[in-house]
C-alpha positions as CSV (number, residue, x, y, z in Angstrom):
1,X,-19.1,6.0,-26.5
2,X,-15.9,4.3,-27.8
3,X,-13.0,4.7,-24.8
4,X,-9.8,5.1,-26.6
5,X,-7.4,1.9,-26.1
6,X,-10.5,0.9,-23.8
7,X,-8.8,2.8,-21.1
8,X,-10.7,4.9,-18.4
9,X,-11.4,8.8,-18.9
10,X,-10.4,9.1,-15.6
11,X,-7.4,6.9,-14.4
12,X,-5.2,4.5,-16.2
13,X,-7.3,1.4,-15.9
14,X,-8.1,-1.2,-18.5
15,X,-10.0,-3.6,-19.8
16,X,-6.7,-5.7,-20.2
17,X,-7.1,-6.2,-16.3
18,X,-10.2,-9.0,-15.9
19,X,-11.3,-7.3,-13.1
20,X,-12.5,-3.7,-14.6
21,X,-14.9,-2.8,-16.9
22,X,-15.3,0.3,-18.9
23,X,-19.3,2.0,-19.4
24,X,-20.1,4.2,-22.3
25,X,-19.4,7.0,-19.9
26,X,-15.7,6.3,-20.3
27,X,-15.4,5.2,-16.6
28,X,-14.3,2.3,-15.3
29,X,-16.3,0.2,-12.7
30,X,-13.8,1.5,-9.7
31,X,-14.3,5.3,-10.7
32,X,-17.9,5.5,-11.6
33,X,-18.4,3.8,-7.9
34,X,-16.1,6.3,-6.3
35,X,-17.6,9.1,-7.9
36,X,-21.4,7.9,-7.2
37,X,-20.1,7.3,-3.2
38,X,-17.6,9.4,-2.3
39,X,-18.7,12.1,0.3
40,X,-16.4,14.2,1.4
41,X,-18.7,14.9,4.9
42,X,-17.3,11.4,5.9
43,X,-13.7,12.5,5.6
44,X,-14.8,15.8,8.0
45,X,-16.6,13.6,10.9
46,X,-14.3,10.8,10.5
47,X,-11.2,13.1,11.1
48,X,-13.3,15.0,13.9
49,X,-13.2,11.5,15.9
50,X,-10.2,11.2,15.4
51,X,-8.7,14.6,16.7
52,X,-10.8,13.6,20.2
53,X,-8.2,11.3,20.9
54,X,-4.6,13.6,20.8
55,X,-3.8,12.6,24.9
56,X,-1.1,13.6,27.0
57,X,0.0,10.1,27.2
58,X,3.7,9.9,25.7
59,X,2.2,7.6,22.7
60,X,-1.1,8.1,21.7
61,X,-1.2,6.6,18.0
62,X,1.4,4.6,16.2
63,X,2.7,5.9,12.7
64,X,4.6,3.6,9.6
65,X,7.3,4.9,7.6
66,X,8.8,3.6,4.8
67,X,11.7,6.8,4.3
68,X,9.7,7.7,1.4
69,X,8.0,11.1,0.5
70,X,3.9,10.1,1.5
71,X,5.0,8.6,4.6
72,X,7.7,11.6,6.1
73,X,4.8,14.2,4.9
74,X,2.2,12.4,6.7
75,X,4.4,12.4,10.0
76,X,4.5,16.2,10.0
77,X,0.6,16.3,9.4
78,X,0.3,13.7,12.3
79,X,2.4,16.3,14.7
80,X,0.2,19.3,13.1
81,X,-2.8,17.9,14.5
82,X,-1.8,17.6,17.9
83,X,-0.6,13.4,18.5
84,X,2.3,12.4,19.9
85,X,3.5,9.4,18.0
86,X,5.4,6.4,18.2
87,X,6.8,6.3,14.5
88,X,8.0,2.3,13.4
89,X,9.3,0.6,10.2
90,X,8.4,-2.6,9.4
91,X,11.3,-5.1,8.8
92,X,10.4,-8.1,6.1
93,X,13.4,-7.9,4.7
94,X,12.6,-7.6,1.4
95,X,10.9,-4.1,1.5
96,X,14.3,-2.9,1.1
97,X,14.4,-0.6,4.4
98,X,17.9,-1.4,4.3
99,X,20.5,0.6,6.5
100,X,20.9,3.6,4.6
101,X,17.3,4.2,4.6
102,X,17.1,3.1,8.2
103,X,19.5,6.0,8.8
104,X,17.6,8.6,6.9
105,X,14.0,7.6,8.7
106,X,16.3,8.5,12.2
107,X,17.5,11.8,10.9
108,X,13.8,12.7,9.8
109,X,12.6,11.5,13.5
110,X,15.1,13.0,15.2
111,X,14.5,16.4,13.3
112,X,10.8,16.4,14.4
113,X,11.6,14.7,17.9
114,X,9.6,11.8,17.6
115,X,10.5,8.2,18.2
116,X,10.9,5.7,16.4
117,X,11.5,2.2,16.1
118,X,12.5,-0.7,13.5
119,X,10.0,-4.3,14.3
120,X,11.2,-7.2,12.7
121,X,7.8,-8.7,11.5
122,X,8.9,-12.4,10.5
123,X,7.6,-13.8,13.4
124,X,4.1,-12.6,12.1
125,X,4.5,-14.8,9.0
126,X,2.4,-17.9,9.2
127,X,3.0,-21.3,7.8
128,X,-0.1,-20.8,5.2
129,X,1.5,-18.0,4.0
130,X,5.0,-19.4,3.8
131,X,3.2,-21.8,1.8
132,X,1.6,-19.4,-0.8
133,X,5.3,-17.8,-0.9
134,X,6.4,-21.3,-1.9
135,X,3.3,-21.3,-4.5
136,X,4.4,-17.7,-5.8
137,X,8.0,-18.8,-6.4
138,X,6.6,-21.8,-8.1
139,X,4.2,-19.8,-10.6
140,X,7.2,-17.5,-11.4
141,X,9.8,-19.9,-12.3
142,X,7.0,-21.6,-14.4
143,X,6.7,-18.0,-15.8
144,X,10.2,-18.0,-16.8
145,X,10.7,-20.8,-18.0
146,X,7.6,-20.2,-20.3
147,X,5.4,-23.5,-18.9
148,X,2.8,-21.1,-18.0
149,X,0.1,-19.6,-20.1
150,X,-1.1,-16.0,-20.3
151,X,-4.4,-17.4,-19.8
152,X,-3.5,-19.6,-16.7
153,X,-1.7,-16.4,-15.7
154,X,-4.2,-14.2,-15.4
155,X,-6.8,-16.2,-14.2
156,X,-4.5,-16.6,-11.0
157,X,-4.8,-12.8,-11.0
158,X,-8.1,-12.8,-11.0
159,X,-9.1,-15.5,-8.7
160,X,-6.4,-14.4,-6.1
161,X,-9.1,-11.2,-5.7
162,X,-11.0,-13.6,-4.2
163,X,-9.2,-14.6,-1.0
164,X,-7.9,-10.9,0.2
165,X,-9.5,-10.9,3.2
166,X,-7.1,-10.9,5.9
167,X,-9.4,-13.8,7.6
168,X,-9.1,-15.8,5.2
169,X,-6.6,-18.6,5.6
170,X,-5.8,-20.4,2.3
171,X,-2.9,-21.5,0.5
172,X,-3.1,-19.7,-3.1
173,X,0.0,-18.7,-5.0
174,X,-0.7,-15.4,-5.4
175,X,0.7,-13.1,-8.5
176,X,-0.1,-10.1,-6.9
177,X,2.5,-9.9,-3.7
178,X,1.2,-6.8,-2.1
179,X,-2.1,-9.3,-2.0
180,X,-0.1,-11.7,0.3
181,X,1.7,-8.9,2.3
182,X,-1.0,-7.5,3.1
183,X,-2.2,-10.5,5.1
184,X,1.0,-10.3,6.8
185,X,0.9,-6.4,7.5
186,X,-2.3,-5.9,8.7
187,X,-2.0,-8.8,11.4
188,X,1.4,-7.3,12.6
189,X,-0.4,-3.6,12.4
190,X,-3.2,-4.9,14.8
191,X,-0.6,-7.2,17.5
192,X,1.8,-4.1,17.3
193,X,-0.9,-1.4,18.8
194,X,-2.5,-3.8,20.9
195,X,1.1,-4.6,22.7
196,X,1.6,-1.0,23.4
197,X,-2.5,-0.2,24.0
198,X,-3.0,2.4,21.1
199,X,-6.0,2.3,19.2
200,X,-5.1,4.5,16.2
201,X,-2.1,3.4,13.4
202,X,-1.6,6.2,11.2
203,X,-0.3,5.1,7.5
204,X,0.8,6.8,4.1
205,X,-1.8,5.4,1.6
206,X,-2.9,8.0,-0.9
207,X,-6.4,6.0,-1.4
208,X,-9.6,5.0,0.4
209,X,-9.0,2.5,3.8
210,X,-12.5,0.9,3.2
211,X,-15.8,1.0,2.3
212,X,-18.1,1.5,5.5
213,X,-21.7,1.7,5.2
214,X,-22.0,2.7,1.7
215,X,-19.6,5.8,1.5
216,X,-15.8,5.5,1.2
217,X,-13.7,5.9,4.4
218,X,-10.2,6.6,5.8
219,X,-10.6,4.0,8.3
220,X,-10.2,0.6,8.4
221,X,-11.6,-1.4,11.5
222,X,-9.5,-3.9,13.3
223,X,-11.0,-5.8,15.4
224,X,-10.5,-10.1,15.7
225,X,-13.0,-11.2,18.1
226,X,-16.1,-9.7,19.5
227,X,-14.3,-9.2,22.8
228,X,-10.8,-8.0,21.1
229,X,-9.6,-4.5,21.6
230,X,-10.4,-2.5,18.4
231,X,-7.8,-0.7,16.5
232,X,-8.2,1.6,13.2
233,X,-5.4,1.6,10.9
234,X,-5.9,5.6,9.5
235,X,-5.2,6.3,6.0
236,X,-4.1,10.0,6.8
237,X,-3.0,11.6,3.4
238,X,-6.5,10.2,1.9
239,X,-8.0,11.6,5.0
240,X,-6.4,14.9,4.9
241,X,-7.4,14.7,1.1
242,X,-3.7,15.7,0.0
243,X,-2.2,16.0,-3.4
244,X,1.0,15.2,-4.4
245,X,2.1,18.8,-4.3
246,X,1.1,19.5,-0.9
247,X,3.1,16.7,-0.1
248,X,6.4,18.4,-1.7
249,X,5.3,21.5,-0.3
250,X,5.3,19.5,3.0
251,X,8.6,18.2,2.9
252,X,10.2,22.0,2.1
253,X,8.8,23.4,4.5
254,X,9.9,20.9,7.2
255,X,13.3,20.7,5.4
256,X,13.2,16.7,4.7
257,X,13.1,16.7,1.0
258,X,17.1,15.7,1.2
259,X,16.4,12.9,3.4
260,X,13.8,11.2,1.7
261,X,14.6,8.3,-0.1
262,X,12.4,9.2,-3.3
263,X,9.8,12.3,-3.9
264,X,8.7,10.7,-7.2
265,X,5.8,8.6,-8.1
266,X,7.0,5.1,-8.4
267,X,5.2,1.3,-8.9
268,X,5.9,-0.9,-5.7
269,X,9.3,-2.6,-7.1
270,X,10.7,0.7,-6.5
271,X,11.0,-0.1,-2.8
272,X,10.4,-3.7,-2.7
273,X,12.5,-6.4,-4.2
274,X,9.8,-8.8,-3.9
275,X,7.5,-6.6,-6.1
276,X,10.4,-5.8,-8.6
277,X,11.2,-9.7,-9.0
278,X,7.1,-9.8,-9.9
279,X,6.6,-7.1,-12.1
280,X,8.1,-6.9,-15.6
281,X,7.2,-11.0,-15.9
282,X,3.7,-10.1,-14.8
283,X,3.5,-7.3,-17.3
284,X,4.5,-9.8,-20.0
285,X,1.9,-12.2,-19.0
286,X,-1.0,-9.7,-18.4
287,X,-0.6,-7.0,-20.7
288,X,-0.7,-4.3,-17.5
289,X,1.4,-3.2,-14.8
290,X,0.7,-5.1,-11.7
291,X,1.1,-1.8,-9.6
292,X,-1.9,0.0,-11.7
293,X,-4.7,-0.4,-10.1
294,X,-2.9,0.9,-6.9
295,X,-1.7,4.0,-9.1
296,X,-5.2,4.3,-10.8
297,X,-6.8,4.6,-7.1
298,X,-4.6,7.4,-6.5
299,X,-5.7,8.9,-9.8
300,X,-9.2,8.4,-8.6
301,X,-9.0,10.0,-5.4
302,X,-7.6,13.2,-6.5
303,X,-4.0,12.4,-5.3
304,X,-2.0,12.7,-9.0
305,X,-2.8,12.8,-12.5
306,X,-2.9,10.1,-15.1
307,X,0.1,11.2,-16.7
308,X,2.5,10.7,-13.0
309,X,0.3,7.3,-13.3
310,X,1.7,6.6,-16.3
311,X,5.5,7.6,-15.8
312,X,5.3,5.5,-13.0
313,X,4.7,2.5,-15.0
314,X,7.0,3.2,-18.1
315,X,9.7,4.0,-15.7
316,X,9.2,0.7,-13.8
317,X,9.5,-2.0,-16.5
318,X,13.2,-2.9,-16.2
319,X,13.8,-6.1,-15.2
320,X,15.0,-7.3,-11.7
321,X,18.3,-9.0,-11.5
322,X,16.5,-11.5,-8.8
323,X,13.4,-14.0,-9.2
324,X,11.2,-14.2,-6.8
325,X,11.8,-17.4,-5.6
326,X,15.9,-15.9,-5.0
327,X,14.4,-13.0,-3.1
328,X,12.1,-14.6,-1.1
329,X,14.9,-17.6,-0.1
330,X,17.3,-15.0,0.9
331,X,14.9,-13.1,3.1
332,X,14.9,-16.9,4.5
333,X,10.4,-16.4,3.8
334,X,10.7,-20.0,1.8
């Protein structure tokens, strides 16, 4: 079976990105898995577990926003199901959570009377990955100034795949910044809940947390050492198995569609400069969007439809006014 612009039959991956292949079913690698391991009896028991631990306790879980529309829907589901939450933004400066949106995050909270708090995660940053930010920078401006190949290009893409763990600690300059963020994110995530003894981080991703035993899961496992506490970082809208409308419908019926920052479907560099330096140079070199894979895993999992997918890119290939190595020196990260 031929696949039309080698593209998946079911989300908007290609063949253009090293990592993916296509079958003669028409489904890429990442959807034929998911459709062969996905059970949705997971989803049930996992969120049983979690419902046995709503306390009385004035925080029982900890929960992220961003201002956006996934994050302020998943904080009303969060209250629905019983937990009293400690709601927190994560500072890095470059996520753009500037004031503004700072200010619509407290009117949301202070709507549904939960609390909330801005953490400044800089301090979380370590020297190997203020190094990689210095590699980044360096790989971009060798982008710009045309010294780099699409071959060498991508073959940093692919090969930064290979040192996602958040164990791993290695300087790579990485094309992918969510890749490198990540590393960052997850470490502050796990400290954060730890500090305040809360075992459960609630989070707005539309897509699968992890892959445990087999079967794709909601939850991702934090746990360091063998005698470290252990904290799951929850993946609540893929849990809750919601779809983009029933997040709309969620923010009418709370009435918090005003105060969101953005109910569309968007790439990354819609809310982070260091993303939107990245992307229309990465497009260039790699002949995809840097932010589908992420959007084709929310295709996957039932949360939108190709064709949001695919707005989201075409919408998103304006070029950003910064490079990455001017965002990243004046969030003072290099």
């Amino acid at each position: 079976m031929r696949v039309k612009n080698n593209e998946c039959s079911c989300c908007i991956n290609t063949v253009q990105n090293p990592s993916i292949t296509i079958g003669d079913d028409g489904l890429c690698n990442v959807c034929r898995d998911y459709q062969q391991h996905f059970n949705h009896k997971v989803l049930d028991n996992e969120l049983m577990t979690i419902k046995n631990f709503v306390s009385s306790e004035k925080y029982d879980c900890m929960v992220g926003l961003s201002g956006g529309k996934d994050s302020t829907a998943m904080l009303s589901s969060l209250l629905d199901l019983g937990f009293h939450p400690l709601a927190f933004s994560f500072q890095i400066h470059y996520n753009n959570l500037t004031d503004v949106v700072i200010k619509r995050i407290e009117n949301i909270t202070q709507k549904l009377h939960v609390d909330y708090k801005v953490i400044n995660i800089s301090n979380y940053i370590t020297e190997t990955e203020r190094a990689c930010f210095r590699s980044m920078a360096d790989v971009y401006d060798k982008a710009l100034s045309k010294k780099i190949s699409k071959a060498e290009f991508r073959e940093l893409y692919f090969e930064g795949r290979k040192f996602y763990s958040t164990k791993q600690n290695v300087v790579f300059p990485f094309v992918r910044p969510c890749q490198i963020c990540r590393k960052i994110v997850i470490r502050a995530y796990y400290a954060e809940a730890v500090k305040r003894n809360i075992k459960f981080v609630f989070v707005g991703i539309n897509e699968w947390a992890s892959k445990n035993f087999g079967k794709y899961s909601a939850l991702r496992r934090l746990k360091p050492q063998s005698d470290s506490q252990e904290v799951f970082i929850v993946h609540l809208p893929y849990l809750l198995q919601k779809k983009y409308s029933d997040v709309l419908k969620t923010l009418d019926d709370i009435s918090c569609k005003e105060q969101v920052v953005d109910t569309e479907v968007k790439t990354g560099g819609n809310s982070c400069a260091l993303a939107k330096a990245c992307e229309s140079i990465a497009f260039e070199l790699l002949d995809f969007h840097l932010d589908a894979p992420r959007l084709s895993r929310e295709v996957t999992s039932g949360f939108i439809d190709k064709e949001l997918a695919r707005r989201a890119i075409e919408n998103s290939k304006a070029k950003s006014y910064k490079t990455v190595r001017e965002v990243l020196t004046e969030c003072h990260i290099i």
